[in-house]
Residue, then its C-alpha position, 0 to 999 in steps of 0.5 A: x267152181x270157177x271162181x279163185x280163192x276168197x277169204x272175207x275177214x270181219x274185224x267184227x260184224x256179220x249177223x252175230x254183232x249187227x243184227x239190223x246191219x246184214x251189210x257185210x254178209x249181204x256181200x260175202x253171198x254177193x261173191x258166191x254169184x248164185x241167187x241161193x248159195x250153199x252156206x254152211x256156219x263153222x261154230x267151233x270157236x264157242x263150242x258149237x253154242x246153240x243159240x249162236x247156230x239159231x242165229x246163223x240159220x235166222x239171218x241166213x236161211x230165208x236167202x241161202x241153202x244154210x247148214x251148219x257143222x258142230x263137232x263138239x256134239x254126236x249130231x254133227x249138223x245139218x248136211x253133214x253127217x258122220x263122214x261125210x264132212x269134207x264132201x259137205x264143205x267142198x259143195x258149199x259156196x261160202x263156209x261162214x266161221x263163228x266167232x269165239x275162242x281162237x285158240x281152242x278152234x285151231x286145236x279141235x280143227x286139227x283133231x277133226x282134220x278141218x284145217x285141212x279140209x278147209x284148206x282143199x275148200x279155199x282153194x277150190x273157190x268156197x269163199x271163206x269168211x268169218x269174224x273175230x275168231x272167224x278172221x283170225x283163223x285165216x292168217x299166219x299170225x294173229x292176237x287174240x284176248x279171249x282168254x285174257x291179256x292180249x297174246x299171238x297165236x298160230x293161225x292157219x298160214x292161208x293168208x301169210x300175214x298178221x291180223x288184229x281184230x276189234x282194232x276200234x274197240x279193244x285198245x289193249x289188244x291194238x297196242x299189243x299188237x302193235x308191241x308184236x309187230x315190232x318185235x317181229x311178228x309179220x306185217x298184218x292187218x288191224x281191223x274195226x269193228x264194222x270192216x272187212x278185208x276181202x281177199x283174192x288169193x293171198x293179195x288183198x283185193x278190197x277193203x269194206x265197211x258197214x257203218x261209216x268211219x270203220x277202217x282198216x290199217x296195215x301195220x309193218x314195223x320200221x326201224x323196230x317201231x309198229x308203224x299204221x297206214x291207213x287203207x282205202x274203204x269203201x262202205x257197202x250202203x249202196x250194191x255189193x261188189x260181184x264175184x271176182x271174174x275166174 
């Protein structure tokens, strides 16, 4: 595709939190650098919800070539017939991943073979975006509080750091965040509602936002304590950014 890899991790936002606010998915197409990208919606984390796919293809299919993969039904998605998947995902030019319950999405992408598939995609250019679960799958480690109090999972290691999402909004999340890091969970990322981290390769390449005042913060620990430094934002009102140069 020419283009290196690309993760966009939401802390929360995208069509499924900002319906009026297409800002940081009108930049996730932006980095596909064609008029009509090839998006295909990753629903798994809600269990393939239909009125989460009905919203994906509202937002998308009127600007992007959209499809959507379902693996909890016998119809696995538009394009994507048994198969036929891993094809399917290679011809894309974003694979867009819902929000919901990390834990029980790492577990069904690894019966399916997806982590694996995906894996072949990131590394062939498909840029790979998502919120809430969606970003949270991308990295080594992560804290997720879908299930209950907040705890640290497993993700699948592209991005060989820690994240926290809705780092704004979820404030017993952000401390027990904090708590793991301290206790030595790796250096990551805490993330708001409304901010993005775009990485190239495993470097992180720009930080952006949808509404003013959201942010993103590297967290590390020093001297046993979780220490915050906040990161350089830029809001996406005015043209998003191209594609990164191959």
């Amino acid at each position: 595709m020419g283009r290196p890899p690309q993760i966009v991790a939401f802390g929360g936002g995208g069509f499924s939190m900002e319906n009026q606010n297409p800002l940081l998915d009108d930049h996730v197409l932006a980095l596909a650098g064609r008029e009509r990208p090839r998006v295909c919606f990753v629903p798994t984390a809600s269990g393939d919800a239909d009125h989460y796919v009905v919203r994906f293809y509202r937002a998308f299919s009127l600007r992007a070539e959209a499809s959507h993969v379902s693996l909890f039904r016998r119809d696995r998605g538009a394009g994507a017939v048994e198969g036929c998947l891993r094809d399917h995902l290679l011809k894309q030019d974003v694979i867009y991943v819902g929000g919901g319950s990390v834990i029980s999405l790492m577990g069904t992408w690894a019966a399916h073979g997806l982590d694996r598939i995906l894996a072949e995609c990131w590394r062939s250019g498909v840029v790979l975006c998502g919120g809430s679960a969606g970003s949270l799958c991308w990295f080594e480690e992560a804290v997720t509080a879908f299930h209950g109090p907040p705890e640290s999972v497993v993700g699948l290691g592209f991005l060989p750091f820690s994240n926290c999402v809705h780092y704004d909004a979820e404030l017993d999340r952000r401390r027990e965040f904090h708590a793991f890091v301290g206790r030595g969970t790796r250096v990551g990322y805490g993330v708001d509602d409304g901010c993005a981290l775009h990485f190239a390769g495993t470097e992180l390449h720009d930080v952006v936002t949808s509404k003013p005042g959201a942010g993103a913060y590297r967290v590390e620990a020093v001297a046993g304590a979780a220490v915050e430094t906040a990161l350089a934002a830029r809001h996406l009102g005015a043209l998003a950014a191209p594609a990164l140069a191959a």
